[in-house]
C-alpha positions, 0 to 999 in steps of 0.5 A: 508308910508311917512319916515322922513328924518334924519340930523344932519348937512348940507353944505351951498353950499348944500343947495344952490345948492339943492335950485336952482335945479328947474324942468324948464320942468314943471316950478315947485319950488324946496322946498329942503331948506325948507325941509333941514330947518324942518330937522334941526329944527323940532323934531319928535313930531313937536316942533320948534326950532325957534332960529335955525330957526334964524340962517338959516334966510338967506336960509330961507328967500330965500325960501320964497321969490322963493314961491312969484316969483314961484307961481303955473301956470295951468300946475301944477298937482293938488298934486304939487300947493296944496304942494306948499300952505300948504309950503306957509301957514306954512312958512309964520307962521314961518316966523311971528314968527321969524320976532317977536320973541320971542313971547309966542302965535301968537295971540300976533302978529298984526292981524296974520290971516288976515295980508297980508303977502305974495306976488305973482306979485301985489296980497298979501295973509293973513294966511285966504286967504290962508286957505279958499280961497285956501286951503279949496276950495279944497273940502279935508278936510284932508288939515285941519291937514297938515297946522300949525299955529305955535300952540300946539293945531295944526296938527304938522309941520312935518320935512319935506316939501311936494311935490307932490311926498309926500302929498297923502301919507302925507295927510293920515298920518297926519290924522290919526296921529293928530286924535289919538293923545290924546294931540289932541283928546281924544277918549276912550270908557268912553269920547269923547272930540274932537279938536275945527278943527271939531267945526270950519270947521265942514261942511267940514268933510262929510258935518257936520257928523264929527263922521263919517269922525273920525271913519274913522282914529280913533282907537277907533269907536264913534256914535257921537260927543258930543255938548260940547265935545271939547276940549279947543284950546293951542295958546301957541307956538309950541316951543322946 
């Protein structure tokens, strides 16, 4: 079971000390900051304190800039590079969000998704780089509910950030946490409205038969998914 971790506060000098604790054996990236950030910033059920976010821009900034100057290399497993992108694709959302906020929607921002944002030596990245040509390339379609865009309708963003030593376990719970949350999804014996996730990318879930990879995480068992039985996506922001 993944265990939330729980803070109230945290020395600086902690953090940079945690920060730059880096495993040079493997040449891997430390995500403690990030992970101390979502602790202190994100609640229980995903909201985002951005204002407090704010205040630890500074740390917060340095841990984006390690992700540009430490990319994944092919000594990484594959459990480390893929929690190095799900952290790069979240807090590049954050990122959008505190660089221009306040804000009410991410849509509201300048062509969010296909903004090359993110740096690694001469090459930059979108939101959409990232997510298909990265994320969904590889072939998991649980990734889908490990990446926030900054949305209420989004898989939450969890107050912690993934490593390699968590994301198995994190890419179940999120799974079957986002399938049966009826803010999310509402499957009961009289209704089935989905998430527009399975609507958009619906090839990636068993190769289109989205009722079967549903039933195997939803509490309540479905034949099929109704053509128009989606639900209507919430761009508003996922704030506090």
């Amino acid at each position: 079971m993944v265990t939330l971790k729980k803070c109230t506060s945290i020395a600086p000098l902690l953090l940079l000390t945690l920060f730059y604790c880096k495993s040079t054996a493997q040449n891997t990236i430390d995500h403690a900051v990030w992970d101390q950030i979502l602790i202190l910033n994100v609640s229980e059920d995903g909201k985002v304190n951005y204002e407090g976010v704010m205040k630890d821009s500074a740390l917060f900034y340095e841990y984006f800039r390690s992700l540009s100057a430490n990319p994944p290399t092919d000594q990484w497993s594959q459990q480390e590079t893929l929690a190095y992108w799900v952290n790069a694709y979240n807090s590049i959302a954050v990122k959008m969000i505190i660089d221009n906020y306040p804000v009410k929607n991410i849509n509201e921002l300048h062509d969010p998704w296909n903004q090359k944002f993110f740096r690694i030596k001469d090459k930059r990245y979108s939101l959409d780089d990232i997510e298909h040509k990265i994320l969904r390339k590889m072939e998991d379609p649980r990734i889908h509910f490990l990446i926030n865009c900054a949305s209420t309708s989004s898989p939450k963003l969890m107050n912690m950030a993934y490593t390699a030593a968590n994301i198995e376990e994190a890419l179940e719970k999120c799974t079957r946490d986002f399938i049966n949350d009826p803010t999310k999804n509402i499957i009961t014996e009289n209704k089935i409205s989905v998430s527009q996730i399975f609507e958009w990318y619906k090839e990636d879930f068993n190769k289109g038969d989205v009722a079967q990879f549903i039933n195997q995480y939803s509490n309540v068992q479905i034949k099929k998914v109704p053509k128009k039985g989606y639900m209507v996506y919430n761009w508003d922001l996922n704030e506090q």
